[in-house]
C-alpha positions in Angstrom: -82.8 -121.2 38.3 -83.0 -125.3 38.1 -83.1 -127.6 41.1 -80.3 -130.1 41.3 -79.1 -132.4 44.0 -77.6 -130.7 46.8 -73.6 -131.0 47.4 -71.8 -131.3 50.7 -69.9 -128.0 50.1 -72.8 -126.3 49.8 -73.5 -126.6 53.2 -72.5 -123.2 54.2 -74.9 -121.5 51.7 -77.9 -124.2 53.1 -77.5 -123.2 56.5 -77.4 -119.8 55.7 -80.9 -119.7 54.3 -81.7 -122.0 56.8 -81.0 -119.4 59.9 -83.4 -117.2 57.6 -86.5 -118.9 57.6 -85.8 -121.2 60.8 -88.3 -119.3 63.1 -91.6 -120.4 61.1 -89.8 -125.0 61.7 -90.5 -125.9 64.9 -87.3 -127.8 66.5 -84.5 -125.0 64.5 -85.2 -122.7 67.1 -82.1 -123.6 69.2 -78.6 -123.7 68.1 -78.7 -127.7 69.0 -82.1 -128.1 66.7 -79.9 -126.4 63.9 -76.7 -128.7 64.4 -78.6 -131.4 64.9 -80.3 -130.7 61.6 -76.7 -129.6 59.5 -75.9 -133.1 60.5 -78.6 -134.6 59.1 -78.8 -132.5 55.7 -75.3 -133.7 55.2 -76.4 -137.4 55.3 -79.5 -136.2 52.8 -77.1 -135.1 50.7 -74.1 -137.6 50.7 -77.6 -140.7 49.5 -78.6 -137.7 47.1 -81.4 -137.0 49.3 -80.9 -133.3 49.8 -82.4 -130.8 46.4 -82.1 -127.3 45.9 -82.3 -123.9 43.7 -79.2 -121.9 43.4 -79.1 -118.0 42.5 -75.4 -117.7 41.8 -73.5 -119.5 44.8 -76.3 -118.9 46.9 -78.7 -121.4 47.7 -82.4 -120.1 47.5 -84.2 -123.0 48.5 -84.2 -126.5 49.8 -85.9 -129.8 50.2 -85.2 -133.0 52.2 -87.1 -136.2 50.7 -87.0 -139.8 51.8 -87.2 -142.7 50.1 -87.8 -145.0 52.4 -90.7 -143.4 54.1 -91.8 -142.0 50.5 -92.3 -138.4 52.3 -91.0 -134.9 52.1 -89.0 -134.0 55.2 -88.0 -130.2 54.7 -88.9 -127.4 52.5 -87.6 -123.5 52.9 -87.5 -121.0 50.1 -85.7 -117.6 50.7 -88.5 -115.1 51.8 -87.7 -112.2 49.1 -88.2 -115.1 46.2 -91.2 -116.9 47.0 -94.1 -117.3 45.0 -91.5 -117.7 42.0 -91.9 -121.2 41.3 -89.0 -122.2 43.4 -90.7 -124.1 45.8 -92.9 -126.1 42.7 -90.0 -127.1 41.2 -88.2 -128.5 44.5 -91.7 -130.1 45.1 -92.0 -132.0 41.4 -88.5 -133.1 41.5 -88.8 -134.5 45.0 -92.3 -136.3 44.1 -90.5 -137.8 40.8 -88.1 -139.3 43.2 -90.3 -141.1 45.0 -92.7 -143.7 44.8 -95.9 -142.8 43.1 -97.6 -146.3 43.8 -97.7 -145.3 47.6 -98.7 -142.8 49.3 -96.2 -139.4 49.6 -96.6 -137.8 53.1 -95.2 -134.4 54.5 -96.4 -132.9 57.9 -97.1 -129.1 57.8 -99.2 -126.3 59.7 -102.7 -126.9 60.8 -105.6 -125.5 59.2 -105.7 -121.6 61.0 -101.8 -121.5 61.7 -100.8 -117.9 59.8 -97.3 -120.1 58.7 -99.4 -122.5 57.0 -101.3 -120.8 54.5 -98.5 -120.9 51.5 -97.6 -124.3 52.3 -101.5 -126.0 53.0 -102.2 -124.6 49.4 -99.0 -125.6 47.5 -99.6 -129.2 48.5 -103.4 -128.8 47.7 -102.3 -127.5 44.9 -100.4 -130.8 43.8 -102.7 -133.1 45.1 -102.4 -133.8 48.6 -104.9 -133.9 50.9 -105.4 -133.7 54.7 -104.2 -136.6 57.1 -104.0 -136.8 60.9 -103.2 -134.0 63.1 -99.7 -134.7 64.5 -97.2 -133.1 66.9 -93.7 -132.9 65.7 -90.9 -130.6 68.3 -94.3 -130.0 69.9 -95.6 -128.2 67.9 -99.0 -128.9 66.1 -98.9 -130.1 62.8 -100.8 -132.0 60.3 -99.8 -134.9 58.1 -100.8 -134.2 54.6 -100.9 -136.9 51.9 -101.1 -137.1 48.3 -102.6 -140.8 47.7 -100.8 -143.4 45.6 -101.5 -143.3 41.5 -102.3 -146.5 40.3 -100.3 -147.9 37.5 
């Protein structure tokens, strides 16, 4: 398995491990949140935006980065496949795309939240510390950040 940029037709295959996981992202809980967030994958991935791990035609996991706010946006990885690297490979690939000289955010679960114990230590685990407690879909959340490299 190798992460590569995302393509439009693989849309089908995104949002189907997308309905998977979307109980533990706050705002994919509705069938609006999840339009509303096909239509923005498929802008991710027409600007090459959009990365993810294929097992045959099936996608296994994803990640939404953005440049222009140097943060990671969106990170899933089929439940019967994690702690198989997938999600360290999306997360290197992504964090080679951006801009090391700044400061690389990504909002996740607050310190106690059972969904946030994988996630809190993979970022930990590449560098990133703990920011400001946020609210995103109202939900509580907090901003993590892994602080700029010098050069």
């Amino acid at each position: 398995m190798k992460v590569e940029y995302a393509k439009q037709e693989y849309i089908s295959s995104w949002m189907k491990l997308v309905q998977q996981v979307r109980l533990s992202f706050p705002g994919l809980e509705t069938d609006q949140g999840l339009n509303e967030y096909k239509d923005t994958v498929l802008r991710f991935m027409s600007d090459d935006r959009a990365l993810c791990v294929r097992k045959g035609t099936d996608i296994v996991g994803v990640l939404l980065f953005s440049k222009k706010h140097n943060m990671i946006c969106c990170l899933a990885v089929a439940s019967d496949l994690r702690r198989q690297g997938i999600a360290s490979a999306l997360l290197s690939e992504a964090i080679n795309n951006l801009d090391k000289s700044q400061d690389i955010t990504v909002s996740t679960f607050r310190e106690g939240d059972p969904k946030g114990i994988a996630p809190r230590a993979l970022y930990r685990a590449f560098g990133f510390v703990e920011g400001d407690l946020i609210e995103e879909f109202g939900y509580p959340n907090q901003r993590f950040i892994l602080p700029a490299t010098m050069k």
